[in-house]
C-alpha positions as CSV (number, residue, x, y, z in Angstrom):
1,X,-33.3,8.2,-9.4
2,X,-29.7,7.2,-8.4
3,X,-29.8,6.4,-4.6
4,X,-27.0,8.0,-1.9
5,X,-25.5,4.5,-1.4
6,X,-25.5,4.1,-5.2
7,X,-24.3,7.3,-5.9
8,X,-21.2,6.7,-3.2
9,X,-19.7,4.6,-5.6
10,X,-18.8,7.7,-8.3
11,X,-18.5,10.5,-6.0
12,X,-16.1,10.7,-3.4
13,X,-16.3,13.8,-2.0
14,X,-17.9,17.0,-2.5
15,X,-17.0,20.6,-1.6
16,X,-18.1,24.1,-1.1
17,X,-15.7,26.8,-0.8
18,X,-16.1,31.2,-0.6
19,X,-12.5,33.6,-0.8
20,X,-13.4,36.4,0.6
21,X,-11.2,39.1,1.2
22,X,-11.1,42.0,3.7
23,X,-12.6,45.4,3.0
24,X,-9.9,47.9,3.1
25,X,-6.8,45.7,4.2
26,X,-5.0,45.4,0.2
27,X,-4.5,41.8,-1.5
28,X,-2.0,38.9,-0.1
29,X,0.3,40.3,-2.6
30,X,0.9,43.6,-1.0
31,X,-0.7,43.8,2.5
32,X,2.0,43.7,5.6
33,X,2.3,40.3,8.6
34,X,0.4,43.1,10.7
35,X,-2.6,42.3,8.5
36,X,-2.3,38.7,8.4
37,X,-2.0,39.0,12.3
38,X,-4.9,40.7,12.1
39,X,-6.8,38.7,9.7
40,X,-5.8,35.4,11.8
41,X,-6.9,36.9,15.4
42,X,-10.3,37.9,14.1
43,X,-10.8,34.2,12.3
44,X,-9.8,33.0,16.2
45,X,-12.1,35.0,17.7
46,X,-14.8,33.2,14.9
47,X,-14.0,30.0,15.3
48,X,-14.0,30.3,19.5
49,X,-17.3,32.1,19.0
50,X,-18.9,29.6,16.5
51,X,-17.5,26.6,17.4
52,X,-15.6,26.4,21.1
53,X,-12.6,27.3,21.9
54,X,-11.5,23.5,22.4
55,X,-13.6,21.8,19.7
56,X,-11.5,22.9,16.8
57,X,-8.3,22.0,15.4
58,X,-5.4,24.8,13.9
59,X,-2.3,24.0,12.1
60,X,0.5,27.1,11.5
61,X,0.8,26.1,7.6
62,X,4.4,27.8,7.5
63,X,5.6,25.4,10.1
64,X,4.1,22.0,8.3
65,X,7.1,20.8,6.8
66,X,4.3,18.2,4.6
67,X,0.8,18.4,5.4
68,X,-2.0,16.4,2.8
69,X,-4.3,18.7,1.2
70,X,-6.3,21.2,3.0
71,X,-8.2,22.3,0.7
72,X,-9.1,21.8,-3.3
73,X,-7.6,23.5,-5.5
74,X,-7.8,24.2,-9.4
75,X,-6.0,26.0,-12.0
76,X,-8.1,29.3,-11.8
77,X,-8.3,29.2,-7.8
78,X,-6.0,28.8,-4.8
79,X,-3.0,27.9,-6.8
80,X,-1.8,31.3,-7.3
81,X,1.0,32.1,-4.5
82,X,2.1,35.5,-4.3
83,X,5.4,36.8,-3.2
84,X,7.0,39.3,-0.9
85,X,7.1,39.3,3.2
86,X,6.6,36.2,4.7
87,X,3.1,36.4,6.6
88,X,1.5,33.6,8.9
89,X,-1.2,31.2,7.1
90,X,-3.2,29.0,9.5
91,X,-6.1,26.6,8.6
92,X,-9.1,26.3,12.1
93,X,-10.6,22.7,11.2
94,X,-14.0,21.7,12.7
95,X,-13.8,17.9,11.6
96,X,-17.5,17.5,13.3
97,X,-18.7,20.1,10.6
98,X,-16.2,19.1,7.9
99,X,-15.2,22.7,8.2
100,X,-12.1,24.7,7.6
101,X,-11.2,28.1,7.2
102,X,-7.6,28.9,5.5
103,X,-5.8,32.2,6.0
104,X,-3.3,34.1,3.8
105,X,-3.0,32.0,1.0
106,X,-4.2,33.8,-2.3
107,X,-7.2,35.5,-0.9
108,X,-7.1,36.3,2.9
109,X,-10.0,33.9,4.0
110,X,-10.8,30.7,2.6
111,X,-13.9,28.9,3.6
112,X,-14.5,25.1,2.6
113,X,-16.9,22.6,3.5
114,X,-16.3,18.9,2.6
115,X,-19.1,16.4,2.7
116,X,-18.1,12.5,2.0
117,X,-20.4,10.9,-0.8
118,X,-22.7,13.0,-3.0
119,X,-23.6,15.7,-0.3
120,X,-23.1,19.1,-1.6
121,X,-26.5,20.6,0.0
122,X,-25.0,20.0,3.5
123,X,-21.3,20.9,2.2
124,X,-22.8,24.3,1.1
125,X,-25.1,24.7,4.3
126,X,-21.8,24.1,6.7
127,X,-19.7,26.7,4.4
128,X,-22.7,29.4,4.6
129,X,-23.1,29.4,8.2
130,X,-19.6,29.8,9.1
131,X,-19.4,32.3,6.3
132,X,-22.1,33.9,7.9
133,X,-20.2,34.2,11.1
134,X,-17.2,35.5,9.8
135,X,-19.4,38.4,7.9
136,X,-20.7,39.0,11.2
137,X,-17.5,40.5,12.6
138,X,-15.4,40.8,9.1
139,X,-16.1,43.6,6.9
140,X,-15.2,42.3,3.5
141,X,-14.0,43.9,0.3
142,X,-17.6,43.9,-2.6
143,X,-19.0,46.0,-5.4
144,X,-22.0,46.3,-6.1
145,X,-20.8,45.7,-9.7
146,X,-18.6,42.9,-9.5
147,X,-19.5,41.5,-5.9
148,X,-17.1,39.7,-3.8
149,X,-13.2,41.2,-4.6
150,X,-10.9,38.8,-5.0
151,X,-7.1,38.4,-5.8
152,X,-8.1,35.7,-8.5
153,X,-10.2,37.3,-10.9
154,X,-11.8,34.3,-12.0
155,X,-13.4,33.8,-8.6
156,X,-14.8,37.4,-8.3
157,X,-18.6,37.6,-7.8
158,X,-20.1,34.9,-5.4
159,X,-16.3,33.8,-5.3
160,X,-17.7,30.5,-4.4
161,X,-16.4,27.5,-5.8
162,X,-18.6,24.4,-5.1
163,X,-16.8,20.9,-6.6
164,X,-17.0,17.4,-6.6
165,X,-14.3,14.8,-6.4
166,X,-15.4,11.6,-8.6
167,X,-14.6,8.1,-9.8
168,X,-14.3,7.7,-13.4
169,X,-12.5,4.7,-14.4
170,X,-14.4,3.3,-17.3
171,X,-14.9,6.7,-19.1
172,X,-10.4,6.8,-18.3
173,X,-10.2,3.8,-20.0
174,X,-12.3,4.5,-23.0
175,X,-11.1,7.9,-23.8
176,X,-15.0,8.9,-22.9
177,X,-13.5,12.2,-20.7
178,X,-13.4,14.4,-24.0
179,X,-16.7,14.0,-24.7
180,X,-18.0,14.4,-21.3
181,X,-15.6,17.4,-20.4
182,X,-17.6,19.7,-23.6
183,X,-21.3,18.6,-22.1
184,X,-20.2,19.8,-18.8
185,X,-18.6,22.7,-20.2
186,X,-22.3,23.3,-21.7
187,X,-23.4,23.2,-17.9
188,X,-20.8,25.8,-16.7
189,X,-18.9,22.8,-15.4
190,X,-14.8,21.8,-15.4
191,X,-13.8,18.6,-15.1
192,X,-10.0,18.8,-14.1
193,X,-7.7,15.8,-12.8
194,X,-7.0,15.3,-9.7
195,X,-3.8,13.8,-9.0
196,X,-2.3,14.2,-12.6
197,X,0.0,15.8,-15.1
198,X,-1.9,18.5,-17.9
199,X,-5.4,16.8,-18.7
200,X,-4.1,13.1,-17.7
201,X,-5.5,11.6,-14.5
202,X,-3.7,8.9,-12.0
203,X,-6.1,7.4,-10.4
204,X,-8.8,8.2,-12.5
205,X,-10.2,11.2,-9.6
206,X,-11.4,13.9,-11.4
207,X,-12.7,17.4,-9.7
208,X,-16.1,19.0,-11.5
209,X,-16.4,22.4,-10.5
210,X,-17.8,25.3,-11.7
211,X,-16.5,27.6,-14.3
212,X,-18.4,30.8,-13.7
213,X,-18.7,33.2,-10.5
214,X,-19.7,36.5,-12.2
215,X,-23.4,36.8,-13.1
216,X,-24.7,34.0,-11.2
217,X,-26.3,33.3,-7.8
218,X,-24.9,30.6,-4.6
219,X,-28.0,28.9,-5.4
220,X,-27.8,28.4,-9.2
221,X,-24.2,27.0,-8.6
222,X,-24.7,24.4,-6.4
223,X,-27.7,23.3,-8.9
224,X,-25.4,23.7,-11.9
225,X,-22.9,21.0,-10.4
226,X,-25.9,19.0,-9.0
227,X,-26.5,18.7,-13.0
228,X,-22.7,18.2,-14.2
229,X,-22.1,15.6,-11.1
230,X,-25.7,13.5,-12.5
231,X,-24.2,13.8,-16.1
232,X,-20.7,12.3,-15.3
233,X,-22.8,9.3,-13.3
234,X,-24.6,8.7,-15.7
235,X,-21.8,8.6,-18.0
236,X,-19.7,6.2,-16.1
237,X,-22.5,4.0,-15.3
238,X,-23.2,3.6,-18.5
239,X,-19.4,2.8,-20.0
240,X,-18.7,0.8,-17.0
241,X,-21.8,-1.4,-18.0
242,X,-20.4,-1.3,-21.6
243,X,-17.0,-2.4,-20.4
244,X,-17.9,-5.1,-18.2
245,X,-20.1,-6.6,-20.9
246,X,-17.3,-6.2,-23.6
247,X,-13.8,-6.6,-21.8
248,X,-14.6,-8.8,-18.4
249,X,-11.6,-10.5,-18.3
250,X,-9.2,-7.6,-19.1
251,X,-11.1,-6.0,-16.3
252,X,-10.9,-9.1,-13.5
253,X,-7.0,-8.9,-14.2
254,X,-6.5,-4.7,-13.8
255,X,-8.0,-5.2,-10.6
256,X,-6.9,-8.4,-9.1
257,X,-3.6,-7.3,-10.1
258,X,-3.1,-3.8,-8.4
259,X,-5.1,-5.5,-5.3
260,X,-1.6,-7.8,-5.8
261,X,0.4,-5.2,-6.1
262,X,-0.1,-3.2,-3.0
263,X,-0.5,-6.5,-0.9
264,X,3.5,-7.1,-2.1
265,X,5.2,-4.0,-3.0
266,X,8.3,-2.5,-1.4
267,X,8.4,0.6,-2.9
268,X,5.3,2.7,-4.3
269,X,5.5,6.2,-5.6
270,X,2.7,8.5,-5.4
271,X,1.2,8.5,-9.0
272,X,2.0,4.0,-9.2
273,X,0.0,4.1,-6.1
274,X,-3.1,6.3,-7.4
275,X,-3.5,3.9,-9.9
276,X,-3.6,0.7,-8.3
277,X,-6.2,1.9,-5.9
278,X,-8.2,3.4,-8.0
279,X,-8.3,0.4,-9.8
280,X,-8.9,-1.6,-6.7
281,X,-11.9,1.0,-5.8
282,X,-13.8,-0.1,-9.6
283,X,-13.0,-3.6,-8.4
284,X,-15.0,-2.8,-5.1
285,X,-17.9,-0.9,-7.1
286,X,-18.4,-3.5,-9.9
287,X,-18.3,-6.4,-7.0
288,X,-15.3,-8.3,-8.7
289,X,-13.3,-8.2,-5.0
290,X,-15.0,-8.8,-2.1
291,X,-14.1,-5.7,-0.7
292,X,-16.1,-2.1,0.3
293,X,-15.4,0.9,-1.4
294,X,-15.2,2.6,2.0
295,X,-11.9,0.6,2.4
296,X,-10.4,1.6,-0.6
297,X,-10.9,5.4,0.2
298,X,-9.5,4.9,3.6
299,X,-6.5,3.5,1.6
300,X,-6.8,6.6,-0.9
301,X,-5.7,8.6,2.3
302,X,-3.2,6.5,4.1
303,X,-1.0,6.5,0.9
304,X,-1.3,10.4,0.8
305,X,2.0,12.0,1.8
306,X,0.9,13.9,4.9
307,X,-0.2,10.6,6.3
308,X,2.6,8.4,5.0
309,X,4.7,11.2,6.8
310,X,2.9,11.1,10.0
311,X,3.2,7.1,10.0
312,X,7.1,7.7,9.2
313,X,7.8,9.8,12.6
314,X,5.1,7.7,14.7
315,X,7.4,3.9,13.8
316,X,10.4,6.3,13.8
317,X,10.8,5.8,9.7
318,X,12.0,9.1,8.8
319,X,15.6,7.8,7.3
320,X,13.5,5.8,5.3
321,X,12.3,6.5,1.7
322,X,9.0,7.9,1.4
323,X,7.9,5.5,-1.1
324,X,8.9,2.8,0.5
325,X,7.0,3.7,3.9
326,X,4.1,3.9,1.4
327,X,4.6,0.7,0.4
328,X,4.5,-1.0,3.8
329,X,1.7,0.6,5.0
330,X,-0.1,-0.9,2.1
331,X,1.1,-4.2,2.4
332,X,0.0,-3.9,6.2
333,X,-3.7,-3.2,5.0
334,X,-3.8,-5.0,2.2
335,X,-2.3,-8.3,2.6
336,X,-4.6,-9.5,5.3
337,X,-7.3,-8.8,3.1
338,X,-6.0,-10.6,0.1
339,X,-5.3,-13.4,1.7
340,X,-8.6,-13.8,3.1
341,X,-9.5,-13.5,-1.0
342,X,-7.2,-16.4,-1.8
């Protein structure tokens, strides 16, 4: 069996996340900003119970002019916004616990979990107790029927959503995802881009999460992506053995090349960038640079926007162009470490 350290190099992330809404109080879409007041006081009240009132982080959402992702979202879940009166959404972030809970967007509590590596036992054991809490003092909307309520139909049931973000730049290469995507599908899996346009990945990050909430128990969901994540591994390992074996060269030049590129860009957009590092994270995995992986996902988040923002008001940046604020920050991380290389 795949070891943790071994398995680090295909999983980036993984995630466990319950919508829950409140009994009584009617959906986003129709209830008033007394209820979101409401909904936020009582999270508060959580989170000062649970965690301390000083050991957790909260961030007005409305007022975030550009803030990187809070939360995962997929095409069933979370990306529905609803219209009408404008209500307060907040996020309460325990980073110790890798733990946040998101108000008022399509369902009026959000609870995720986000473990780094191959981790979702401890993702989904975070999520549950803070869950937990919440249900303690939070009456929420169920049928015996149909479980949880939820805005989104698709996540009525457990409304649980548990995920994991993953590397897969060989299958990418070797139009392998179409194949992969109908086995996991056979699992009760999706496997969704990312960062991307339709079914077409930048970056090569793809999120596996699972299809069904209706007729199916917390436990058997976290065991049915357990399965999907060891079947796109074992996939990837497998083409990216294939690949090496068969295209070596063309390989040694994709990475060396984006590893070039971000050491000497001035300007980077969002999706050029997603590329490049992904390409310079296989580089990392296979052992062609003489890098850690770790250091390619730390620069998987300092080209995000929120923190290419952030960067852009600390250096006092912000007439400059996003993408090219990207691109320094690279070339400030990167070129050091090429030149060591060359």
């Amino acid at each position: 069996m795949m070891d943790k350290k071994d398995e680090r190099m295909f999983v980036f992330k993984t995630s466990v996340r319950f919508f829950r809404n409140v009994k009584d109080v009617p959906f986003v879409s129709r209830f008033s900003p007394d209820d979101a007041e409401d909904i936020n006081r009582n999270v508060k009240s959580v989170c000062d119970g649970e965690w301390g009132e000083d050991k957790y982080d909260t961030l007005n959402i409305n007022k975030a002019e550009k803030c990187d992702i809070l939360y995962w979202c997929d095409e069933n879940c979370c990306n529905v916004r609803t219209g009408g009166t404008e209500y307060e959404r907040m996020a309460f972030t325990n980073s110790a616990k890798g733990t946040s809970i998101v108000t008022n967007e399509s369902e009026h509590i959000l609870v995720q979990s986000i473990k780094d590596g191959c981790d979702i036992d401890s993702a989904y054991k975070n999520a549950c107790e803070t869950m937990n809490a919440l249900s303690r003092r939070i009456p929420f909307a169920a049928s015996e029927k149909y479980g949880f309520l939820t805005a989104v139909p698709f996540c009525a049931g457990t409304a649980m959503k548990a995920g994991a973000l993953v590397h897969l730049p060989a299958l990418a290469m070797t139009n392998g995802l179409g194949k992969l995507t109908e086995r996991l599908a056979g699992e009760g899996a999706n496997l969704k881009p990312f960062f991307g346009e339709r079914d077409v990945s930048f970056g090569a990050f793809y999120q596996i999460t699972n299809i069904f909430t209706l007729g199916i128990t917390e436990d058997e969901t976290v065991n049915y992506i357990k399965t999907a994540v060891d079947m796109a591994i074992e996939a990837e390992d497998e083409c990216r053995s294939e690949l090496v074996s068969t295209k070596e060269r063309e390989i040694y030049n994709i990475v060396w090349r984006s590893l070039g590129v971000l050491a000497v860009a001035r300007r980077l957009d969002l999706k050029e960038f997603m590329t490049h590092v992904s390409n310079i994270r296989m580089g990392a995995e296979l052992g062609i640079i003489d890098i850690d992986a770790d250091f390619a996902d730390e620069l998987f988040l300092y080209g995000q926007n929120g923190y290419v923002d952030r960067y852009s008001v600390r250096f006092s940046l912000e007439n400059e162009i996003a993408d090219d604020v990207r691109a320094r920050i690279m070339r400030e991380n990167v070129a050091p470490v090429l030149r060591k290389m060359i």
